[in-house]
VOBA-1610 file (N, C-alpha, C; in pm, whole numbers, padded with zeros to 5 digits, always signed):
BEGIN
Unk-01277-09642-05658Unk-01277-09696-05523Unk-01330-09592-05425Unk-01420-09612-05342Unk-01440-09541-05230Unk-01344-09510-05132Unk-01304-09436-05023Unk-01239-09406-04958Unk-01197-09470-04805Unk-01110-09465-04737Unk-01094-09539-04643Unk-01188-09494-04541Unk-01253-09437-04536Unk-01361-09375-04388Unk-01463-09442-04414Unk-01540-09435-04631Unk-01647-09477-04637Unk-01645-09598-04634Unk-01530-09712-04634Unk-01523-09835-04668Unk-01535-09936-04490Unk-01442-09834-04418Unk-01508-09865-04288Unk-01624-09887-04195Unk-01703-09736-04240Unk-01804-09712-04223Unk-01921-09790-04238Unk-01900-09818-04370Unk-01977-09929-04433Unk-01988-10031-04397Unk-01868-10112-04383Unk-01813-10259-04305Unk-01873-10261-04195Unk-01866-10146-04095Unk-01893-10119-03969Unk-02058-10149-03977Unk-02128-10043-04035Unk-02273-10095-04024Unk-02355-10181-04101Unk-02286-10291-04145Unk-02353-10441-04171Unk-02236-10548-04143Unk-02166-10532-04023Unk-02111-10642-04008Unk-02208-10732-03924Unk-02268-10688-03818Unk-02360-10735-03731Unk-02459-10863-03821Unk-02456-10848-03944Unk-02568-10948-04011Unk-02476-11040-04061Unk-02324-11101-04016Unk-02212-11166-04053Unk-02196-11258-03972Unk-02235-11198-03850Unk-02130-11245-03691Unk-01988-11265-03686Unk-01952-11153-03725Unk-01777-11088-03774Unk-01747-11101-03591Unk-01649-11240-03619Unk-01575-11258-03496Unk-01435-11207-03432Unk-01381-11210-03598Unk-01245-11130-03557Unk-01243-10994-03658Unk-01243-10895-03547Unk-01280-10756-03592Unk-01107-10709-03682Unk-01045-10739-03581Unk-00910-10743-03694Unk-00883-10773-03798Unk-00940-10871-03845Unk-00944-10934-04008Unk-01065-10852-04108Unk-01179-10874-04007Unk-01269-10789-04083Unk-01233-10686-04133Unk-01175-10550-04092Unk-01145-10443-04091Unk-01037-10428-04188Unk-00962-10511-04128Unk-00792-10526-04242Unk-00851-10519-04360Unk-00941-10641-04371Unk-00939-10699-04522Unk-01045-10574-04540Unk-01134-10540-04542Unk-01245-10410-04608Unk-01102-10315-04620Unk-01014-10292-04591Unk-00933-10185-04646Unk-00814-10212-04730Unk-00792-10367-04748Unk-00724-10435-04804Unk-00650-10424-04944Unk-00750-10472-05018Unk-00828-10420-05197Unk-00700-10300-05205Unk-00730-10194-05126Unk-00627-10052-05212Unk-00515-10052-05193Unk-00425-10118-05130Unk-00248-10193-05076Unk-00209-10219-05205Unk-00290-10234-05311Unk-00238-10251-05432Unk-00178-10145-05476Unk-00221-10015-05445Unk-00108-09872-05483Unk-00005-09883-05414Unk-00004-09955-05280Unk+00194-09942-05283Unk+00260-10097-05322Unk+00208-10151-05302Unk+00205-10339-05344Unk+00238-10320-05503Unk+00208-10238-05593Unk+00180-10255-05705Unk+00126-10371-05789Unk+00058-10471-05724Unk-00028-10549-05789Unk-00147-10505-05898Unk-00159-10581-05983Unk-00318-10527-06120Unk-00407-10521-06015Unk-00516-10397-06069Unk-00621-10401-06004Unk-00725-10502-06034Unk-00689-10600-06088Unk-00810-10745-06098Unk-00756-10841-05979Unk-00622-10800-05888Unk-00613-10934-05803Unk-00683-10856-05687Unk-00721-10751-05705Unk-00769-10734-05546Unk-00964-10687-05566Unk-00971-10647-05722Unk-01116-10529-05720Unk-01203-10630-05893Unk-01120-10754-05849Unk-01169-10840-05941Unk-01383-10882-05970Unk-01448-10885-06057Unk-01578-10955-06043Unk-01620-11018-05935Unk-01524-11154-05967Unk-01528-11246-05864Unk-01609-11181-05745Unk-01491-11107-05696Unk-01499-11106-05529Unk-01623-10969-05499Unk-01740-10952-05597Unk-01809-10954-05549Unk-01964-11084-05494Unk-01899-11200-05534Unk-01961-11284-05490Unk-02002-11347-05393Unk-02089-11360-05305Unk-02131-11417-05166Unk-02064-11556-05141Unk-01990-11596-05251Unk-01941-11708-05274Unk-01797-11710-05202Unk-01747-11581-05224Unk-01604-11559-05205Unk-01527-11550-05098Unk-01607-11492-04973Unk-01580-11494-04861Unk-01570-11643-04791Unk-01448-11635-04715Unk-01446-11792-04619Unk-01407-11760-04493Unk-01364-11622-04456Unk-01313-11656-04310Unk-01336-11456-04299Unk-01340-11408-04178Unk-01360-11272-04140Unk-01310-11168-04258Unk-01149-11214-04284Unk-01075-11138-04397Unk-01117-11126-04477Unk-01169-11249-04553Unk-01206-11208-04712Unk-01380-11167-04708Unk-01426-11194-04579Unk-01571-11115-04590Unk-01579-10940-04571Unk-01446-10871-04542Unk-01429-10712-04519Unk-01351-10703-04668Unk-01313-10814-04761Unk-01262-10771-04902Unk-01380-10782-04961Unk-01471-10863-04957Unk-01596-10887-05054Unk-01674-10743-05027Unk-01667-10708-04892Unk-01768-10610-04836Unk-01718-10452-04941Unk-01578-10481-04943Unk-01474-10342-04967Unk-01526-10378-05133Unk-01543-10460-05203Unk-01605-10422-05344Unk-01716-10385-05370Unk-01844-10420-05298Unk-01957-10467-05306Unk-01966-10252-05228Unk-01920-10221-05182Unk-01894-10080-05142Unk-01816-09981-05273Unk-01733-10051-05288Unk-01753-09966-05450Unk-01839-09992-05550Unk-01895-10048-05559Unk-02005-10090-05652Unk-02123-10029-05655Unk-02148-10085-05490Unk-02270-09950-05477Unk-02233-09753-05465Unk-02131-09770-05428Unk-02082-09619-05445Unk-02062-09539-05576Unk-01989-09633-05662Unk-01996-09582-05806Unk-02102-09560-05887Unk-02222-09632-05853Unk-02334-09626-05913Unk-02468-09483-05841Unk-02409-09494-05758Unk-02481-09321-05718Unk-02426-09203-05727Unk-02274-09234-05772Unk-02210-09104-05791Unk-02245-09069-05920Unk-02240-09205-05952Unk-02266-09162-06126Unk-02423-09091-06161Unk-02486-09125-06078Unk-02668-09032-06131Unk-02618-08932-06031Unk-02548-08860-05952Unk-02544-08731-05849Unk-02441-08680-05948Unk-02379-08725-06033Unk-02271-08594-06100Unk-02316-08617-06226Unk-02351-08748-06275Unk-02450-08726-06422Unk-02359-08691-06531Unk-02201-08635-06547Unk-02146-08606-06631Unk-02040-08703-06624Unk-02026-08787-06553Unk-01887-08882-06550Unk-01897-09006-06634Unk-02025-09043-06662Unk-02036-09136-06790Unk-01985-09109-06953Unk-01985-08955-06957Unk-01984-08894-07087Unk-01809-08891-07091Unk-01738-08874-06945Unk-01589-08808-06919Unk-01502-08937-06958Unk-01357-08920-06988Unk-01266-09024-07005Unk-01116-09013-06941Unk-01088-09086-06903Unk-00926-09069-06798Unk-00913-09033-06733Unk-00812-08905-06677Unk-00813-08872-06614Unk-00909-08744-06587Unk-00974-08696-06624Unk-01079-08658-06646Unk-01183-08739-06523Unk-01244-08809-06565Unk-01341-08905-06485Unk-01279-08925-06369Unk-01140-08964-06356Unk-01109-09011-06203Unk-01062-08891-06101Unk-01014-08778-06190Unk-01005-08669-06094Unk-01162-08636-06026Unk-01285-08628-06117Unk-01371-08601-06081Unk-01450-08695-05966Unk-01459-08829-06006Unk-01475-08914-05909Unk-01425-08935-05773Unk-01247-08918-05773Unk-01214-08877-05663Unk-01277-08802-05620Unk-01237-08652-05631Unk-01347-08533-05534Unk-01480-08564-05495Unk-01525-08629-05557Unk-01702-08681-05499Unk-01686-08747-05376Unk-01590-08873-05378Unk-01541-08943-05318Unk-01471-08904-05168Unk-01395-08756-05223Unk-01331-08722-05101Unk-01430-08637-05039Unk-01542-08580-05088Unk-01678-08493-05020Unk-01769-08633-04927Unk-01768-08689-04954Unk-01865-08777-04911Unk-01761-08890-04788Unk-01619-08885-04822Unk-01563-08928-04725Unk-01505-08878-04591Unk-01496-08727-04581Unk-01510-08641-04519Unk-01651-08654-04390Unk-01753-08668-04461Unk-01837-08671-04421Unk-01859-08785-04289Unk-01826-08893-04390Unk-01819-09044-04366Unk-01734-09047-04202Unk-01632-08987-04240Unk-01534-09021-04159Unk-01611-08949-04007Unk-01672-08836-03972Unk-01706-08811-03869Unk-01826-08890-03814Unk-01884-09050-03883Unk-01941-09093-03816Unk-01919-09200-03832Unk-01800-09276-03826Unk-01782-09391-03870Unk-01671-09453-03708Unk-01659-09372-03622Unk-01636-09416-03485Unk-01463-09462-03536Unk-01403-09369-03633Unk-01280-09445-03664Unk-01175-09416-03569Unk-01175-09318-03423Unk-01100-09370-03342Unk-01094-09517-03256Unk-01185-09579-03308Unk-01196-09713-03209Unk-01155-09843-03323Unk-01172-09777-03470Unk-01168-09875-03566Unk-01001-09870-03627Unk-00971-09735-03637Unk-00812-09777-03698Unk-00693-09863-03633Unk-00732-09886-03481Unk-00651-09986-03411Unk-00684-10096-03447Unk-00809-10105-03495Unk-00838-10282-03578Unk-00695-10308-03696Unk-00674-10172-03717Unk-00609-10246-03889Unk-00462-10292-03873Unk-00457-10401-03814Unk-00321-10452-03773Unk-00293-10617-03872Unk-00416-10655-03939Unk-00381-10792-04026Unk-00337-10773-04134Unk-00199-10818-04178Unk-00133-10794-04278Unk-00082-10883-04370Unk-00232-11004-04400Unk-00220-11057-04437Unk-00207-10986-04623Unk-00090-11091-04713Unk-00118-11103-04812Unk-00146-11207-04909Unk-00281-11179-04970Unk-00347-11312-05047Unk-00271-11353-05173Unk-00243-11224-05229Unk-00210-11216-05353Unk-00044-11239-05360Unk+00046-11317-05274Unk+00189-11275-05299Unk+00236-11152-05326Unk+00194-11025-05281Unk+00245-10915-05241Unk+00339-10944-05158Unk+00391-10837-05152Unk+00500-10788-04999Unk+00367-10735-04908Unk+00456-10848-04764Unk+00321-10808-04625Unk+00385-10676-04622Unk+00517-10646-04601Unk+00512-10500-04573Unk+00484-10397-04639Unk+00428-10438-04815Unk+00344-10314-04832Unk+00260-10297-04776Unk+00187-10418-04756Unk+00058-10408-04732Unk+00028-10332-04591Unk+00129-10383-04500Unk+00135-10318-04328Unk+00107-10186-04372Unk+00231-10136-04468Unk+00290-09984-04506Unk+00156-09907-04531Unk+00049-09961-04603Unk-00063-09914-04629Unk-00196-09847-04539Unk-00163-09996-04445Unk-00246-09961-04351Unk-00185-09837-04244Unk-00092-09865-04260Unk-00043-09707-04122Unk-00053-09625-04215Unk-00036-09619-04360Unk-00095-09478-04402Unk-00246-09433-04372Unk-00336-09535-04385Unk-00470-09519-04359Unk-00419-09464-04174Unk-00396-09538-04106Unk-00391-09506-03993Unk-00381-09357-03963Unk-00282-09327-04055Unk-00168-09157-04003Unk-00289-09053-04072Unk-00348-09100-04198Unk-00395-09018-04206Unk-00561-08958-04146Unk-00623-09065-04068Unk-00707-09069-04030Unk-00720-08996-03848Unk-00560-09038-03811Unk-00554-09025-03730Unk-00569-08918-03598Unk-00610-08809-03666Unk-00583-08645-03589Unk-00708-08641-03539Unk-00817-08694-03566Unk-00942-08635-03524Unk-01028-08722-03624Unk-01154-08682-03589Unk-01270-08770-03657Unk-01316-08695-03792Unk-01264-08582-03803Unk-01324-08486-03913Unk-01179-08496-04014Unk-01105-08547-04141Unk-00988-08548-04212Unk-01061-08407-04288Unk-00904-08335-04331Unk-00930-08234-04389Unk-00875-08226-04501Unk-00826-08134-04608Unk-00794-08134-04697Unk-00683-08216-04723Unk-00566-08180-04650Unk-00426-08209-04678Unk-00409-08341-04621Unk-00529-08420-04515Unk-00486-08554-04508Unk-00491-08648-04609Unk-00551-08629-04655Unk-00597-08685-04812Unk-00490-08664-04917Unk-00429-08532-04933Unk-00344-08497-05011Unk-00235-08592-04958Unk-00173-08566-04819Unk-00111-08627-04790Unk-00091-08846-04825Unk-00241-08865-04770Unk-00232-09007-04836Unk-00186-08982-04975Unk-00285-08983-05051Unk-00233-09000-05212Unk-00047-08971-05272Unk-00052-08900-05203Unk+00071-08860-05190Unk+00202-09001-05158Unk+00143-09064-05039Unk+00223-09143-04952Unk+00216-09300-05040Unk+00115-09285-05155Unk+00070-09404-05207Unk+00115-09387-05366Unk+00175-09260-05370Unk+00238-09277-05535Unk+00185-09169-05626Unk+00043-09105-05600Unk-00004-09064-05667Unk+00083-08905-05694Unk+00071-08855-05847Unk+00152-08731-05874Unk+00097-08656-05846Unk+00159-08503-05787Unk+00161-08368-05735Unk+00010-08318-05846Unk+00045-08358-05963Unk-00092-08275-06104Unk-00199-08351-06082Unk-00195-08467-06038Unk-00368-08520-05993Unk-00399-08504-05854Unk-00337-08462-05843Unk-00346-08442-05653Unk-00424-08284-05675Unk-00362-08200-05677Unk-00343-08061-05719Unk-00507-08071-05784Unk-00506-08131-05906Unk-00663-08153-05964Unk-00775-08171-05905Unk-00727-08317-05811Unk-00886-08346-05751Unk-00926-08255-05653Unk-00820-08136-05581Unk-00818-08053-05482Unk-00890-07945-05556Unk-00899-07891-05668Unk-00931-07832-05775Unk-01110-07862-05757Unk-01116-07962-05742Unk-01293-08013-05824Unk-01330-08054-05641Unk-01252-08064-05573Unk-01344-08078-05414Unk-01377-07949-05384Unk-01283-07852-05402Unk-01363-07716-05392Unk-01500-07619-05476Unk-01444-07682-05599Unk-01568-07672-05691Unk-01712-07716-05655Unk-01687-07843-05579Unk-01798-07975-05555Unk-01878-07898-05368Unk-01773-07859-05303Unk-01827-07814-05159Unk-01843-07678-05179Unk-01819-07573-05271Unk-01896-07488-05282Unk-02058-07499-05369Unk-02069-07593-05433Unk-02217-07580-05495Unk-02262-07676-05325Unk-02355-07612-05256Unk-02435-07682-05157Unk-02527-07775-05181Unk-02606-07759-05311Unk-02668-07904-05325Unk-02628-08002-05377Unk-02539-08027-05426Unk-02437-08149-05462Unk-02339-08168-05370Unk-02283-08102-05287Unk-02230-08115-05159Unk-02319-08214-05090Unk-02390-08146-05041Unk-02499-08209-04993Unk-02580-08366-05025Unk-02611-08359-05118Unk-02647-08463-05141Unk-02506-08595-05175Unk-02380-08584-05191Unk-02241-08651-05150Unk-02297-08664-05039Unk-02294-08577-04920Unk-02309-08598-04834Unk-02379-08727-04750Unk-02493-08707-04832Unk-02622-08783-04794Unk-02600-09014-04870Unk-02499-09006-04981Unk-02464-09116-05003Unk-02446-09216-04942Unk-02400-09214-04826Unk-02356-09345-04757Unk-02502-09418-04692Unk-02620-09352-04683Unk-02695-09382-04636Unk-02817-09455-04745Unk-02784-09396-04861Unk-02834-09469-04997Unk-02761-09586-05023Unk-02646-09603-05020Unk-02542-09706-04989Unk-02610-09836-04944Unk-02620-09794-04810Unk-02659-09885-04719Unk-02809-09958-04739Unk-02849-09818-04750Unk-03008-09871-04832Unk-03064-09990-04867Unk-02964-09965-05047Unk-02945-10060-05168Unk-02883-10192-05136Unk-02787-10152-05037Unk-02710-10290-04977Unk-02753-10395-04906Unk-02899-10322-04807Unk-02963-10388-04691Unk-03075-10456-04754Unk-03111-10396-04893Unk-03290-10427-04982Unk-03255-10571-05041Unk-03028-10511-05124Unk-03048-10674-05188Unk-03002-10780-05087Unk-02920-10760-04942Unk-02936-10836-04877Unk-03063-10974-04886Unk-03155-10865-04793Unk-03269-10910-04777Unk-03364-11016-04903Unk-03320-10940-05000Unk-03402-11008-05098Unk-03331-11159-05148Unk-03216-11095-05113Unk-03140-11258-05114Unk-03183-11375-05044Unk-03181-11330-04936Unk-03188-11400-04804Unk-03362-11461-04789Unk-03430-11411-04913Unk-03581-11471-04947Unk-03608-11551-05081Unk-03501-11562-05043Unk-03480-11695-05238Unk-03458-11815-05170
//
C-alpha cells in the first residue's frame, strides 16, 4: 500500500477529471482501504481486484477507494523496477523493504500534497464492509495526528502511526533500518523521490486512452 500523503496527493491531482462534489467522501474513502489495520478486516474487503474497476465507483466515496487502489497499483509497479530486488525477496523481507521506499517517497509526497487543507476533509466514516465506524473514525485521526505538525512528516511520525495501527516494535525498528539505508544512497533517494509524478503519468496516458475507446 502506498502511504497516506501519497494516496492523497494522488486523489488530489486527478480528482478534477471526476467532478468530485463532495470532497469529504472523496478524501475519506482514498484513505479508507487501510482502516483495515485497526478494523481488522481481510485485506480482499477493502484492496480487492474488483475495486480496481471503473465499474466500481458510484458515489464520491467509493471513487477515492477505487482511486486509493488504482494508486497502489501504479505505485507498486515502479517501486518494483527502482529497487529491482523485491521481486526476488519474500515476507517480511519484501514488506520491510517496500515500506521504506514507500516512506522515502511519502515524505516527499507529503510536502506537496497541500495536506493542511486536506486532512480536515477526512471526517466520513463511513463503513462499507460492516466494520466498526469507530475504527474506521480511529484511523482517520491517526492519519490526521500524524500528518498533522507540518507539511514535511519525519521519521517518528510514521513510526508513531504504525505503531498506533498494530504494527510490532521489530518491523517498525526494520523499515527505520532500510529508510536510512534508502536516503543515504542519493540516487535511489532520489529517484523515490521523483515517483509520484511517474504515477500520475501512467495514470493520466491510461485514463486518456480509455476515454478513446
Amino acid at each position: 500500500m502506498a502511504l497516506p500523503a501519497t494516496h492523497i496527493r494522488f486523489a488530489a491531482a486527478i480528482a478534477d477529471r471526476f467532478g468530485i462534489s463532495d470532497e469529504d467522501a472523496y478524501f475519506s474513502g482514498t484513505v479508507y482501504p487501510d482502516s483495515r489495520w485497526v478494523s481488522g478486516i481481510a485485506r480482499n474487503r477493502t484492496h480487492d481486484r474488483r475495486f480496481l474497476s471503473t465499474d466500481f465507483p458510484s458515489d464520491d466515496f467509493t471513487r477515492g477507494w477505487h482511486i486509493h487502489c488504482v494508486c497502489d497499483r501504479i505505485q507498486s509497479g515502479i517501486h518494483d523496477e527502482l529497487l529491482g530486488d523485491l521481486p526476488a525477496m519474500a515476507g517480511d523481507a519484501r514488506w520491510v523493504r517496500a515500506s521504506a521506499a514507500k516512506v522515502v517517497q511519502d515524505m516527499h509526497d507529503a510536502g506537496n500534497a497541500r495536506l493542511n487543507e486536506r486532512l480536515s476533509l477526512l471526517t466520513c466514516h463511513r463503513a462499507p464492509n460492516g466494520e466498526s465506524g469507530e475504527a474506521v473514525e480511529a484511523y482517520l485521526g491517526f492519519v490526521r495526528q500524524a500528518y498533522g505538525g507540518g507539511d514535511m512528516p519525519v521519521w517518528r511520525d510514521y513510526a508513531q502511526l504504525w505503531a498506533e495501527v498494530g504494527l510490532g516494535r521489530r518491523l517498525i525498528a526494520q523499515i527505520e533500518a532500510q529508510v536510512e539505508l534508502m536516503t543515504a544512497d542519493e540516487v535511489l533517494a532520489s529517484r523515490l523521490r521523483r515517483t509520484f509524478d511517474r504515477m500520475l503519468n501512467r495514470w493520466t496516458a491510461a485514463f486518456d486512452q480509455a476515454l478513446q475507446k
